[in-house]
N, C-alpha and C positions, 0 to 999 in steps of 0.2 A: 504494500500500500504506500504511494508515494506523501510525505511531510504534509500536511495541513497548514495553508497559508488564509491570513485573513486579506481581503483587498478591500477597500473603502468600494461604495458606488462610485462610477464613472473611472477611477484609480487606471490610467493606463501606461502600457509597457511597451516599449520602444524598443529596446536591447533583449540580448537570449538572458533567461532564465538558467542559471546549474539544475541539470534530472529534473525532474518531471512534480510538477506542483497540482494540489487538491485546492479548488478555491472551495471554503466554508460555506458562503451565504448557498451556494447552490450545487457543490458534490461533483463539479465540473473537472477533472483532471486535464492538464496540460503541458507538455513539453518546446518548447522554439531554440532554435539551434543556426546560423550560419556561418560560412567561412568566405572568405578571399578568393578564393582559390588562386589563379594562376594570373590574375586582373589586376592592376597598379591602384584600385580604391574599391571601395563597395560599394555598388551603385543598387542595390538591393534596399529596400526600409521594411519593415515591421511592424503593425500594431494591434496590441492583443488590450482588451476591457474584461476580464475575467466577469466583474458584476456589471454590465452595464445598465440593464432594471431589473432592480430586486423584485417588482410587482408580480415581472415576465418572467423570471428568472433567465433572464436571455442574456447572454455574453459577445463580444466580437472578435473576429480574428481575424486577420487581412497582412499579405504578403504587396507588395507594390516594386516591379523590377523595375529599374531607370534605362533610358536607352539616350546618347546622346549626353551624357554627365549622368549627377543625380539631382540633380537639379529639380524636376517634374517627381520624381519618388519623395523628395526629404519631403516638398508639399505637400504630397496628398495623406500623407503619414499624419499630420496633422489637420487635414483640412475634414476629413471622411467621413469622422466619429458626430464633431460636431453638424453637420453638415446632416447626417440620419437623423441626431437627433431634433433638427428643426426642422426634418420633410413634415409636411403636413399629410402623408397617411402614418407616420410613426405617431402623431399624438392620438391618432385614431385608436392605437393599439392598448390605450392607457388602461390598468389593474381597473375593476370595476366595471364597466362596458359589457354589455353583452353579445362577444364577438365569437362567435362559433369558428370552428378548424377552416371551414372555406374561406370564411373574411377574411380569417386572419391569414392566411396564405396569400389571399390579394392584394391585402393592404400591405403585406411584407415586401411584395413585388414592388406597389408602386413606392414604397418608401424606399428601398434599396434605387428603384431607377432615379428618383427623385434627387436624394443624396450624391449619388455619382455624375448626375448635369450640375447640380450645385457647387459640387468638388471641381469642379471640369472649368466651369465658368473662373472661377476664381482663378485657378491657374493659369488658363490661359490670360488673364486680367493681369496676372504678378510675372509671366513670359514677359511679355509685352514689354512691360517695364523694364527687366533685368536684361531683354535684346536674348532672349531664349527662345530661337522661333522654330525648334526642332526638337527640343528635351520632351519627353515623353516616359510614358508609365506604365507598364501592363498594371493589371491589379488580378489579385484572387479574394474575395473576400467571403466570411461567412457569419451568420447570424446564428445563435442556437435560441430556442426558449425553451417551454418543459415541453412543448409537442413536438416541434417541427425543429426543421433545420433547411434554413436561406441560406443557398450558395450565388454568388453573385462574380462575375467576371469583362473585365477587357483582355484581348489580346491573346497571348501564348501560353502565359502562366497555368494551373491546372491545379484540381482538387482531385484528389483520388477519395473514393468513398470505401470503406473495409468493413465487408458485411457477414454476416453470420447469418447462414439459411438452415430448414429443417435439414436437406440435400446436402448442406458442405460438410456438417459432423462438425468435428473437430476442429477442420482447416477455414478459416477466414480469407474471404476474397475480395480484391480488389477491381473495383470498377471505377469508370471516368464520370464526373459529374458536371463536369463543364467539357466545351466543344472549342477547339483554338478558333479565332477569329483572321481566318487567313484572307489572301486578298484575291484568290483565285475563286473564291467559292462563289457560286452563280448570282447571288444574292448581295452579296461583298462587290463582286467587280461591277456589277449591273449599276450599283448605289456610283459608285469611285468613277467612271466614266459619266454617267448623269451628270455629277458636278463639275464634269473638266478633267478630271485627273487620270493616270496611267497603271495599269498592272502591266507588270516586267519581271523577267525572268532574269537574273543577273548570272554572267556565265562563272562569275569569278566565284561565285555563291552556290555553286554545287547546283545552277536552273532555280532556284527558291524565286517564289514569287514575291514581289516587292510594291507599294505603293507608291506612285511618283506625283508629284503636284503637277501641273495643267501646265506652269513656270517654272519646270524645272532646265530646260534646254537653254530659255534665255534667260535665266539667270545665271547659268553657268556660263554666257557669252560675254556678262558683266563679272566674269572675275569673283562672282559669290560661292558658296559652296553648298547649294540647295540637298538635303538630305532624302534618301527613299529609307520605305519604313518596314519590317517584313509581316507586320499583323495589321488589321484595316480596324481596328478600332484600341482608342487608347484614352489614356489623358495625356495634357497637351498636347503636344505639334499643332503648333500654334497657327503655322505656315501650311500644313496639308489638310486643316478643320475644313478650308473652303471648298478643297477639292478628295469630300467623303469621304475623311477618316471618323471614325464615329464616337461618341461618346456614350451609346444607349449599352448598358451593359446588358447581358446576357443573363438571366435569372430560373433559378429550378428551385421549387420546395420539396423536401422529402418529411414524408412521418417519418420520426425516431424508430417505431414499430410499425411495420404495414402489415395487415389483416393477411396477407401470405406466410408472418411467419419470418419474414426478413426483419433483422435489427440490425443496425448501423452500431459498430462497435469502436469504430475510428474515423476520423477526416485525417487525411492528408494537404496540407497547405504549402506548395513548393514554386518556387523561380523555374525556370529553363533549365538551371543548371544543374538541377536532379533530374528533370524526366526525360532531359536528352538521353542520359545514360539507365534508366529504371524504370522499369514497367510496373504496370498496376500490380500484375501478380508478385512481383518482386517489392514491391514495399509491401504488401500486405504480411507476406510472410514475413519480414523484419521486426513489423510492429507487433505482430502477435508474438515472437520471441520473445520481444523486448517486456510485451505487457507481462507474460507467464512469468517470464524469469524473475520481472520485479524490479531488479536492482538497473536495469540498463532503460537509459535515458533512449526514445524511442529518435526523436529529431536525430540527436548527436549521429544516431545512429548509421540513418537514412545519408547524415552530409558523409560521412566517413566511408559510406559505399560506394557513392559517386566519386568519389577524389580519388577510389582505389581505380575506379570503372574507368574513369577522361585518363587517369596513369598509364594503365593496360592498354585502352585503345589508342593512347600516343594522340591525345586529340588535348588542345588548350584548353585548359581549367576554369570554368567560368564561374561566377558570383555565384554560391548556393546558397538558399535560403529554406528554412524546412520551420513548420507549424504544424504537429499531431494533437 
């Protein structure tokens, strides 16, 4: 059983935690963990609300990779929290109310989408200022309460979900709960061309599909250094908002329990720099180690796979960031 920590409401965390903590007010265990890896800064952020309402018993946790500095990550790291809590479907959610599981599924939605344009605006509002017309941010985020669990995303970052069926027994399995927001996808490039701008395949980039601004050609005639992006929706990029990069985050609710018999036994919260190298099935097994065994910090664990995995395959070490 991992130490017993008290957190104030709202009390939130920035940096990893040492092994894996029990928040009191609501029985929630948790680990966060990253490394450097082979990158000259961290351009990864972090931010975990253990209590965020004690009414909901609902907590937060959110992973945010920077691309182009960290510039777009250090902000939304701060901007997010507050930002849900003044969507106007989160006060809908307030203790007291009589909000049944559908509502409340809805209104989680529209507060999560609500919050990530609110976060989005600002940023790009503090780009502007600071001549950051390219920093940008995947996000992973998640909401728990005593029922449900809101996964929320931009971009490439990813949740792995680790579930326990009547069918798996013993072994717990890993499944994806967000979908990358790439720019080739029918829907993604259909949007990016609408507005002006390009999907391309960069040959230097292994063919990956890229999003280019409308201006990126002649700006690079004027000597600028216009940026392409490899996910079509982010925070920031201040400079390719106009030409369909997106800000509507991507949202799924799950029951804790579904009438199947399935129970969610772990999330997974990771950068790029874990699921380049780790499969769903592959973290699930780690975490369930980690959980049985007790004593083994389940994050640490996950970043210390990856760094053997980018070693072995002779591939550059990228910013890892891990949240179980």
């Amino acid at each position: 059983r991992p130490p017993v920590a008290d957190f104030r409401p709202g009390q939130i965390l920035h940096q990893p935690v040492a092994g894996r903590l029990l928040c009191r007010s609501n029985g929630l265990g948790f680990a966060m963990h990253q490394d450097i890896g082979g990158r000259k800064s961290q351009e990864d952020r972090m931010t975990v609300v253990p209590c965020l309402h004690p009414g909901l018993g609902a907590s937060f946790f959110g992973i945010f990779d920077g691309t182009v500095g960290d510039f777009c990550s250090d902000a939304v790291k701060d901007l997010i929290v507050p930002a849900l809590l003044a969507a106007p479907a989160w006060q809908e959610l307030a203790p007291g109310k009589n909000v049944g599981q559908a509502e409340q599924a809805k209104l989680l939605t529209t507060a999560l989408r609500q919050a990530y344009v609110a976060a989005d605006d600002e940023v790009v509002r503090l780009a502007g200022h600071a001549g950051e017309h390219y920093a940008t941010s995947t996000a992973v985020t998640v909401v728990m309460t005593d029922d449900c669990v809101a996964a929320a995303w931009l971009g490439d970052s990813r949740i792995c979900g680790i579930v326990e069926t009547h069918r798996s027994g013993d072994s717990w399995q890993g499944c994806w709960l967000t979908e990358d927001h790439r720019p080739d996808l029918p829907a993604e490039k259909a949007r990016i061309e609408h507005n002006g701008g390009s999907v391309v395949y960069l040959q230097n980039r292994a063919r990956q599909p890229f999003i280019r601004g409308g201006d990126f050609c002649e700006r690079k005639k004027k000597g600028d250094k216009p940026m392409q992006l490899q996910y079509s929706r982010a925070f920031g990029g201040k400079d390719l908002k106009p030409y369909g990069l997106s800000n509507l985050c991507g949202v799924k609710i799950f029951p804790k329990r579904s009438q199947s018999g399935t129970h969610i036994r772990a999330l997974v919260l990771a950068s790029d720099g874990l699921w380049d190298v780790c499969t769903s099935s592959q973290a699930a097994r780690i975490v369930q180690i980690c959980v049985r065994l007790g004593s083994r910090d389940p994050a640490a664990e996950l970043v210390k796979f990856a760094l053997q995995e980018q070693q072995s395959r002779g591939v550059a070490a990228d910013n890892i960031s891990v949240i179980v």
